[in-house]
C-alpha positions in Angstrom: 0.0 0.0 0.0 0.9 3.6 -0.1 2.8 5.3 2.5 0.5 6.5 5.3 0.3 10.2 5.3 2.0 11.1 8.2 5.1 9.3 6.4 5.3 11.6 3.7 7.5 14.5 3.0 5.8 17.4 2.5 7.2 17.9 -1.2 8.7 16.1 -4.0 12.3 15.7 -4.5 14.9 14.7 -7.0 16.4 11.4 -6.6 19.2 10.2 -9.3 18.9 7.6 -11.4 21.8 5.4 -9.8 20.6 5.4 -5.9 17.3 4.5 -7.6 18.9 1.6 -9.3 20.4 0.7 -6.1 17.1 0.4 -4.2 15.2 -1.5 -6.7 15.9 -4.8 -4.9 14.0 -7.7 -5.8 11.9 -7.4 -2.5 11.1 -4.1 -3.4 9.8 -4.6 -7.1 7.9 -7.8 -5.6 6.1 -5.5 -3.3 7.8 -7.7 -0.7 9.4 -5.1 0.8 8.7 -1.0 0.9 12.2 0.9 -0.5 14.3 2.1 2.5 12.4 5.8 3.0 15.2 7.4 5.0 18.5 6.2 2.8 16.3 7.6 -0.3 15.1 10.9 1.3 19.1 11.6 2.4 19.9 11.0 -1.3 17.5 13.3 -2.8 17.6 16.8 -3.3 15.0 18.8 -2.5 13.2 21.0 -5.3 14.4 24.7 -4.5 10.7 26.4 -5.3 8.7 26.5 -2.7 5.0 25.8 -4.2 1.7 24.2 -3.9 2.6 21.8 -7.0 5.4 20.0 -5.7 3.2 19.0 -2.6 3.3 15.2 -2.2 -0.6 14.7 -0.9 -2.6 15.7 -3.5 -0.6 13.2 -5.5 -0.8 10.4 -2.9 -4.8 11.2 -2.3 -5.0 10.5 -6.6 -3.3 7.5 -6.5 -4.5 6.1 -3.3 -7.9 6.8 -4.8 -7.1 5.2 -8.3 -6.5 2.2 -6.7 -10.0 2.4 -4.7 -11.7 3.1 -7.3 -10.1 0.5 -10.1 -9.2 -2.8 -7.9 -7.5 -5.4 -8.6 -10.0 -6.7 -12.0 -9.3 -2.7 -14.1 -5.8 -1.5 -12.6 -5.1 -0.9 -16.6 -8.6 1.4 -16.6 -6.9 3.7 -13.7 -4.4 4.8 -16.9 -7.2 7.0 -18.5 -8.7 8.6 -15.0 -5.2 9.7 -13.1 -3.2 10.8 -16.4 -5.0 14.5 -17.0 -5.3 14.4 -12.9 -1.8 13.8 -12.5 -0.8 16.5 -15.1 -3.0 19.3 -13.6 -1.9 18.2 -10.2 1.9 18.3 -11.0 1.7 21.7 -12.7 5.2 22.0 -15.0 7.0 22.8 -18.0 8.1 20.0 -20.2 11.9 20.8 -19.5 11.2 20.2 -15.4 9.2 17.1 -16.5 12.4 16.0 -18.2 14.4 15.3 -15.1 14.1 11.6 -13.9 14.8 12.3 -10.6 11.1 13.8 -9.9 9.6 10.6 -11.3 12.3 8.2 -9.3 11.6 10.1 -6.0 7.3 9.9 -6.6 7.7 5.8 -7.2 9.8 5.0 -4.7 9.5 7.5 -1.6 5.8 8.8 -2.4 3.9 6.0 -4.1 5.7 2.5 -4.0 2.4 0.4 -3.5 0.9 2.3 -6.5 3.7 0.9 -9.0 3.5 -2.7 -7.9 -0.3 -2.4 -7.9 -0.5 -0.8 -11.3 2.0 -3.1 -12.8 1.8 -6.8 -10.7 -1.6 -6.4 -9.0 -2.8 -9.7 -6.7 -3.3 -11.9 -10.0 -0.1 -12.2 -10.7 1.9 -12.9 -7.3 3.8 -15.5 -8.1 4.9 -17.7 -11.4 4.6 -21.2 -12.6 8.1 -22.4 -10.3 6.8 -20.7 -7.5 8.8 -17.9 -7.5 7.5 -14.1 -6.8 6.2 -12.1 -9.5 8.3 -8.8 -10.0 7.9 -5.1 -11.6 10.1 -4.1 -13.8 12.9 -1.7 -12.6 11.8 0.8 -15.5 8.6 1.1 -14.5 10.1 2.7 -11.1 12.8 4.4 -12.7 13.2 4.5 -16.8 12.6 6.4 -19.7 8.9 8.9 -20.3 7.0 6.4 -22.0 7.6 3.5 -19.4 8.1 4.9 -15.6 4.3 4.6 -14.5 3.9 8.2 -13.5 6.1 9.7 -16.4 4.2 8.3 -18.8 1.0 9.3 -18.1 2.1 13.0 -17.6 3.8 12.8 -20.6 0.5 11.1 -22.3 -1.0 13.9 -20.8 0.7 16.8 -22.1 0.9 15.4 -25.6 -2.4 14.5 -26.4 -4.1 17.2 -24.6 -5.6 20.1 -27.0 -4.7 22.9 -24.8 -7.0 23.1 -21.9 -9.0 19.8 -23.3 -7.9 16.9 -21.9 -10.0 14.8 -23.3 -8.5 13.4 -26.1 -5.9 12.3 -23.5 -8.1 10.6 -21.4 -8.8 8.6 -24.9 -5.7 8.0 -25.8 -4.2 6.4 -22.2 -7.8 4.3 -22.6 -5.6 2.0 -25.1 -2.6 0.3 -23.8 -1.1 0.1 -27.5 -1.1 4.0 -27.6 0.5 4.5 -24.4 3.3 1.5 -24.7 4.1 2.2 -29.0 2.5 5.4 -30.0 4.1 7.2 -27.5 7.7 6.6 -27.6 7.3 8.2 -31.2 9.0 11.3 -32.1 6.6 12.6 -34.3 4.1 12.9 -31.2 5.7 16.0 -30.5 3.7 17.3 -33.4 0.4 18.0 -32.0 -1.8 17.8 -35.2 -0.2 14.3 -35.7 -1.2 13.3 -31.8 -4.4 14.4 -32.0 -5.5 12.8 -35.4 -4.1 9.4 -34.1 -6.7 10.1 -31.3 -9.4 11.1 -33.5 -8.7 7.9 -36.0 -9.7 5.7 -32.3 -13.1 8.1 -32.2 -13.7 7.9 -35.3 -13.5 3.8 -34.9 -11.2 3.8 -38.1 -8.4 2.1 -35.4 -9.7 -0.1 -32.9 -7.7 -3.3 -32.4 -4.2 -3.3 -30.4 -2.9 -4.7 -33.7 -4.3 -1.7 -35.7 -2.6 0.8 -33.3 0.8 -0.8 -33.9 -0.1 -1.4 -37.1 -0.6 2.5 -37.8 2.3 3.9 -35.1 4.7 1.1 -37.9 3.7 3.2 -40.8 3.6 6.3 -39.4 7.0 6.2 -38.0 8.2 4.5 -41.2 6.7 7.3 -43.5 8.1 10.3 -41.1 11.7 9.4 -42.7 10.4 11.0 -45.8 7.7 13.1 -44.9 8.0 16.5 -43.3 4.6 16.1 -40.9 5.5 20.1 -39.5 5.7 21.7 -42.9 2.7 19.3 -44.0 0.5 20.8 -41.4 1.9 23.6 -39.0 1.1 23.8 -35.8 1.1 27.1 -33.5 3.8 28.0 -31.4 2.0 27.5 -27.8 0.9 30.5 -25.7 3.2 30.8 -23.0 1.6 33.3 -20.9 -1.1 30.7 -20.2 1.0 28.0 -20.0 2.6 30.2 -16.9 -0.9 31.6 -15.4 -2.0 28.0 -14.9 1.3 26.9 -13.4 0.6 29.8 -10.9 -2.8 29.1 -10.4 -1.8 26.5 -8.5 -1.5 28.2 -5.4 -4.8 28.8 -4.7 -6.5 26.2 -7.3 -9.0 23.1 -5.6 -8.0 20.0 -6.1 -8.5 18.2 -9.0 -11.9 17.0 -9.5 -12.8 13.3 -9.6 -16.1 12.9 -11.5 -15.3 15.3 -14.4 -12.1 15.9 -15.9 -9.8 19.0 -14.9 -8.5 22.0 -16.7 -5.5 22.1 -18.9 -3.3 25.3 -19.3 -4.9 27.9 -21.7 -1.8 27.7 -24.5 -4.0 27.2 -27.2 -6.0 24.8 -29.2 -4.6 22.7 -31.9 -5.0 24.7 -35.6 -8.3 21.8 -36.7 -7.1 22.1 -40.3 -4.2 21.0 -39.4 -5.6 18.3 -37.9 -7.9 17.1 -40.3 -4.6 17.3 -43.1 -2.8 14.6 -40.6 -6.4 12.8 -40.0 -6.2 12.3 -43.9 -2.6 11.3 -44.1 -3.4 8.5 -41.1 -5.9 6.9 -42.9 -3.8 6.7 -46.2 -0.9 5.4 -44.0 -3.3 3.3 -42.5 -5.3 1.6 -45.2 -1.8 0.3 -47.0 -0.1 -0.6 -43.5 -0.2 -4.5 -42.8 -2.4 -5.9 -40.0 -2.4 -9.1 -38.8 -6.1 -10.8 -39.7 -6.7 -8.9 -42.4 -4.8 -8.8 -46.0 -1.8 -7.2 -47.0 -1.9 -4.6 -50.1 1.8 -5.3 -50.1 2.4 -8.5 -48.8 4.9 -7.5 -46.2 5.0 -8.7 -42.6 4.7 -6.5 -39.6 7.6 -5.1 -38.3 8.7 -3.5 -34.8 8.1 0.1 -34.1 12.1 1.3 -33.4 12.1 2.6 -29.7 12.9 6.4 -30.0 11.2 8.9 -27.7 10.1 12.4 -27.5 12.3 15.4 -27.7 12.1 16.1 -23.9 14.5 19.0 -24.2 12.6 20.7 -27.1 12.1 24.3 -25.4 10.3 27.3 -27.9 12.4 30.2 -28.3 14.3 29.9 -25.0 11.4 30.0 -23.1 11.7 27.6 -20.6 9.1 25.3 -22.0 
């Protein structure tokens, strides 16, 4: 389970990558054993603002409450409901998002339980020889699109349309999105995340097959096509961005029946959109997919793992 409150430090911290390798024990990513609070909180350095969105409860009360309201039988469900919660709860630029230490310090000092419930769960406690079930490491400490709370702030932020989180909550709805789609680069283009969303509306993708099927050919054909120049986005607005980071301070929680709101940067340009919606489909309709036939014959192949520019910051803005 998760740390009882009175355990908690008041605000999140930076832990490095290397003392979080060093605690990930196989006791710990069993859920056998709880990682060693005090040897983690000496190793971590404290963030240097002092502000309402590095506090540690609101976070624990999200998770704490995912878990109550998923169980054991829907743990992937609880994806969809804390990702836009978690992102309007941590309130941050993509360049402070970047640094692993935040995400190390919330899986192993703030919400260890929530990791091995999210990713081992009571069905899966032990294997066929008898021995333990375990996490894996990375999903306690690894790259954006596989540490359990980076990715879903990071699933978050990309498929948001500004303030609408909606087509967020859609996308961490699919497992395929949020463990192939999003290690793509070309997710950083928000007209290309949001028509993948809108192709899983529309019904055009449903099957886990389909969505690997269409992240394959999208990242094969962004070797050749320019998707930015194809359909330009806007650059974000900033001042929003930062007027919702401050808002912070005096903002309620985030709501648990209804979905919160993002930061007022700006809405995604729709004919840019519907220009990526229409390259999708082409892609889409000559990409193979196991079950159904091949207009080219050629088997399925692996979507390379890249990632999203984490660094990419507009005009030196901090972003």
């Amino acid at each position: 389970m998760i740390r009882k409150a009175a355990e908690l430090p008041d605000a999140l911290a930076l832990l490095p990558d290397t003392t979080a390798a060093k605690y990930l024990t196989r006791s710990v990513r069993t859920g056998q054993e709880e990682p060693p609070r005090v040897a983690l909180l000496r190793a971590s350095t404290p963030v240097e603002e002092h502000s309402a969105r590095w506090a540690t409860y609101p976070v624990r009360e999200l998770v704490d409450e995912a878990m109550r309201r998923f169980g054991d039988d829907a743990r992937a469900r609880a994806d969809a409901w804390l990702a836009p919660r978690l992102h309007a709860t941590i309130r941050m630029t993509r360049a402070e998002a970047s640094d692993t230490g935040l995400w190390n310090f919330l899986a192993l000092v703030v919400a260890p339980g929530y990791v091995v419930w999210r990713h081992l769960g009571k069905g899966r406690k032990g294997t066929a020889d008898g021995e333990a079930a375990e996490v894996a490491a990375r999903r306690f400490s690894g790259r954006h699109d596989t540490q359990t709370f980076a990715r879903l702030w990071w699933a978050a932020e990309l498929f948001r349309d500004g303030d609408d989180y909606r087509p967020a909550e859609i996308a961490c709805g699919n497992q395929d999105v949020l463990n192939t789609v999003l290690r793509l680069d070309v997710m950083d283009h928000r007209p290309s995340a949001r028509a993948v969303v809108r192709l899983l509306e529309r019904g055009t993708v449903r099957t886990g097959r389909e969505v690997n099927a269409l992240a394959t050919a999208i990242n094969s054909a962004g070797a050749t096509l320019f998707y930015d120049g194809m359909a330009p986005d806007e650059e974000p607005e900033l001042d929003g961005l930062w007027e919702w980071i401050r808002d912070v301070e005096t903002a309620p929680p985030a709501p648990w029946e209804s979905l919160p709101d993002g930061p007022k940067d700006g809405r995604i340009p729709e004919s840019s959109v519907a220009t990526m919606v229409r390259c999708f489909e082409g892609l889409f309709a000559e990409a193979p997919v196991r079950g159904r036939p091949e207009p080219g014959g050629a088997a399925d192949k692996p979507v390379p793992a890249q990632g999203v520019s984490l660094e990419k910051t507009y005009a030196n803005s901090g972003w």
